[in-house]
C-alpha positions as CSV (number, residue, x, y, z in Angstrom):
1,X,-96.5,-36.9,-93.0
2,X,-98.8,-34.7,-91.8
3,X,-102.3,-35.3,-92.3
4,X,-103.8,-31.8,-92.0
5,X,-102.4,-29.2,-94.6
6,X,-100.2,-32.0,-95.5
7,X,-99.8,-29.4,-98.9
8,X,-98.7,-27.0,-97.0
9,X,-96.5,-28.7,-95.1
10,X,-94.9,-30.4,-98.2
11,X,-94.3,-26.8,-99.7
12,X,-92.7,-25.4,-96.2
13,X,-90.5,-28.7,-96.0
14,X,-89.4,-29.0,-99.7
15,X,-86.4,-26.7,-99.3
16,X,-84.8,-27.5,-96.7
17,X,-85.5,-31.7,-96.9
18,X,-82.9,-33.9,-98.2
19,X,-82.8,-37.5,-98.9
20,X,-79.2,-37.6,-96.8
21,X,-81.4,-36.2,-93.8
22,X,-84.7,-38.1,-94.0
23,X,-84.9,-40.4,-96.6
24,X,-88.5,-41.1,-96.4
25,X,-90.0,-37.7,-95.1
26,X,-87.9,-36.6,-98.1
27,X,-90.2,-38.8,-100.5
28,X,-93.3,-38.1,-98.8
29,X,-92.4,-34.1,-99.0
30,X,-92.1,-34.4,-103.0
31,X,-94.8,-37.0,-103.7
32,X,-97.3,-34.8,-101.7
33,X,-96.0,-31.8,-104.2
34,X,-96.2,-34.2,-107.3
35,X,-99.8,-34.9,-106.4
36,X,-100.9,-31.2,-105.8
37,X,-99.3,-29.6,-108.3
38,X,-98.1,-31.7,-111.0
39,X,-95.1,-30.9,-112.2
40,X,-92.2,-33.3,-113.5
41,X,-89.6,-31.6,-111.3
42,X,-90.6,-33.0,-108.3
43,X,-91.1,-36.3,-109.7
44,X,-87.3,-36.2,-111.0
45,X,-86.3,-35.8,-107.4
46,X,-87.9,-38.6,-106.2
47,X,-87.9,-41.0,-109.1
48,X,-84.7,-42.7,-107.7
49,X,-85.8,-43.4,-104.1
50,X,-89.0,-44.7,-105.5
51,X,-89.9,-48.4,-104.8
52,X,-91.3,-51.2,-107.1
53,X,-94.7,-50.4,-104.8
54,X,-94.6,-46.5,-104.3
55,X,-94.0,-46.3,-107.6
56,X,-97.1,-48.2,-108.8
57,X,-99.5,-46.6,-106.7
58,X,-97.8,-43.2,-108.2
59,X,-98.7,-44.6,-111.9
60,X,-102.5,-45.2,-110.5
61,X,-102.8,-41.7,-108.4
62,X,-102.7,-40.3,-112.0
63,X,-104.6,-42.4,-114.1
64,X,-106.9,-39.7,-114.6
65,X,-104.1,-37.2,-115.4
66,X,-102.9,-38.5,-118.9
67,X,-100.6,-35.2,-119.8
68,X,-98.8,-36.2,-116.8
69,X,-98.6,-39.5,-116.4
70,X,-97.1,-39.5,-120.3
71,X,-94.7,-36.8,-118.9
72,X,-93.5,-39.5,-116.2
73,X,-93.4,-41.9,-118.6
74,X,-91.0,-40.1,-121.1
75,X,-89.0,-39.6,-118.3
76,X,-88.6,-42.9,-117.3
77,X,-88.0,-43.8,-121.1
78,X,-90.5,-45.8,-121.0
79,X,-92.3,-45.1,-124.7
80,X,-94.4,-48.0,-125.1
81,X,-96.4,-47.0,-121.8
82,X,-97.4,-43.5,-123.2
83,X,-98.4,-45.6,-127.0
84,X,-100.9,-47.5,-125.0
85,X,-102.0,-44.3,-123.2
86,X,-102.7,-42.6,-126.6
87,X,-104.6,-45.7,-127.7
88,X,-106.7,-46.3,-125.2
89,X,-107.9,-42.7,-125.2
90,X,-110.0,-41.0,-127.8
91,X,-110.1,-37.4,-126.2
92,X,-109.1,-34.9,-128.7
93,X,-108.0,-32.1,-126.2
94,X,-105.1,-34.2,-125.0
95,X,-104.1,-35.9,-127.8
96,X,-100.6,-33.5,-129.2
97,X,-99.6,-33.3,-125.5
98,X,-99.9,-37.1,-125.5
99,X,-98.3,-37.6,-128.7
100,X,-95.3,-35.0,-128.0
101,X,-93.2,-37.5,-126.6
102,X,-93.2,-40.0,-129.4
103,X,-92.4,-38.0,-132.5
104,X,-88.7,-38.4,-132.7
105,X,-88.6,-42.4,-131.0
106,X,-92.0,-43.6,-133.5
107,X,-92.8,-41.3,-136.1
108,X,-94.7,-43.9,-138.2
109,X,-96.5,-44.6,-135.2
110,X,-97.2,-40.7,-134.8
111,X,-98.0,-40.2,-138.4
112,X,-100.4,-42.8,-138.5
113,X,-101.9,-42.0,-135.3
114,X,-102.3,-38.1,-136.0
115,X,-103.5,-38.3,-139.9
116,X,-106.6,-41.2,-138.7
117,X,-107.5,-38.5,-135.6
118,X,-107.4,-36.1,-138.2
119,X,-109.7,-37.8,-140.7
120,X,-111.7,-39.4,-137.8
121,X,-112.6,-36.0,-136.6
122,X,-112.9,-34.1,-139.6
123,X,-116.0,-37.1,-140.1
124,X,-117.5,-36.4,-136.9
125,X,-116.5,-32.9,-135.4
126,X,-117.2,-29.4,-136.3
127,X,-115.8,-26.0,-135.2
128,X,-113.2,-23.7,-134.9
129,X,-111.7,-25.4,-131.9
130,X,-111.9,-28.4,-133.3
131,X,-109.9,-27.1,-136.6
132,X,-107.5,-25.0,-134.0
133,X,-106.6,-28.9,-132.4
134,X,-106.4,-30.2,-136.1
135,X,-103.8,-27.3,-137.1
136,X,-101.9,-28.0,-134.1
137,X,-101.9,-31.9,-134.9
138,X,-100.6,-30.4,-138.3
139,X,-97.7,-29.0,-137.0
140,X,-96.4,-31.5,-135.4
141,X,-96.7,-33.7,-138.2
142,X,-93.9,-31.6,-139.6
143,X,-91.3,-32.4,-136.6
144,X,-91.9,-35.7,-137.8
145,X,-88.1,-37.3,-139.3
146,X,-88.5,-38.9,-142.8
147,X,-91.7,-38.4,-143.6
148,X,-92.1,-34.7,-145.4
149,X,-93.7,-36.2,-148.1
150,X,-96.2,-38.4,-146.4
151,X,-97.0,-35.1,-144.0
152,X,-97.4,-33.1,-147.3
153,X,-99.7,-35.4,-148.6
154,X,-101.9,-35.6,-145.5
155,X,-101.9,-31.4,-145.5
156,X,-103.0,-31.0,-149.0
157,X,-106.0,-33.7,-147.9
158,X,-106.7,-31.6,-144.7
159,X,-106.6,-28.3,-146.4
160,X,-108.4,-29.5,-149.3
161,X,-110.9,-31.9,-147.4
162,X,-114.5,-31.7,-149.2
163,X,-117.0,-30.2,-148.0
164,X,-115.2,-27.4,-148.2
165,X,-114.3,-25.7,-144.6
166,X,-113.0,-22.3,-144.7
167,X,-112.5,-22.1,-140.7
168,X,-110.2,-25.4,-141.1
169,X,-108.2,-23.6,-143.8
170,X,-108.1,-20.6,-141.8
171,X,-106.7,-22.3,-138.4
172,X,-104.2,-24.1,-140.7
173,X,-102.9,-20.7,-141.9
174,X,-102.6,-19.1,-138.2
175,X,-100.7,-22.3,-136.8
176,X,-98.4,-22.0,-139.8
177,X,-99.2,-25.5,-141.5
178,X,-99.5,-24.5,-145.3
């Protein structure tokens, strides 16, 4: 495509390209605009007219962009791929956007996952945007099918966690966990 403002090109183009009338100015169009600005849409347009190779080189281009690459991921059903992303990661920040995906297809998996971040970094971490992130962990815990009672157990722990944390039981409150 074209090399200078090849952005701005992509954003002029992307209306009026279609696969029918350039097949591959048509895939360079949206993978310039899933580059820049990230969003699943654009991906979902060219997912299809992908190769084994383009596609691969897609995955690596966002190795440093976990949110997304687990959005591509759950698009392509491909579950497993977005587990290993979660475990090979330890960032907090990232971690409910990451985990979004797999409440409904693993929720052991999830459960497990979400109550050892939660203990792990009630061990280590301290603050009121930590305790925000814990709440929000918290929540989703409760989308989780069949296991109300394990996710009660793990609140009461969290709410109740010694040395006593009144911030924690304060972000719980806002997000609606207890």
């Amino acid at each position: 495509m074209f090399t200078a403002h090849a952005s701005s090109w992509a954003k002029f183009l992307a209306p009026f390209i279609t696969p029918e009338l350039d097949k591959d100015l048509f895939v360079k169009v949206f993978m310039t605009l899933v580059s820049n600005e990230l969003k699943i849409e654009h991906y979902l347009k060219i997912r299809a007219y992908l190769d084994v190779a383009e596609y691969a080189n897609l995955i690596n281009s966002f190795k440093h962009a976990a949110e997304f690459l687990a959005k591509i991921y759950e698009a392509d059903k491909h579950f497993d791929k977005i587990k290993n992303l979660i475990d090979s990661r330890s960032n907090i920040w990232n971690f409910d956007e990451l985990i979004k995906p797999l409440l409904n297809v693993y929720p052991h998996y999830c459960f497990r996952k979400i109550a050892a971040m939660t203990y792990k970094t009630l061990n280590t971490e301290r603050g009121r945007s930590i305790y925000e992130q814990i709440a929000k962990w918290l929540v989703l815990t409760k989308q989780l099918p069949g296991m109300q009672q394990d996710v009660m157990i793990l609140i009461g722990k969290t709410y109740n966690h010694k040395p006593n944390l009144p911030a924690l039981k304060d972000e719980m409150c806002k997000a609606m966990v207890v």
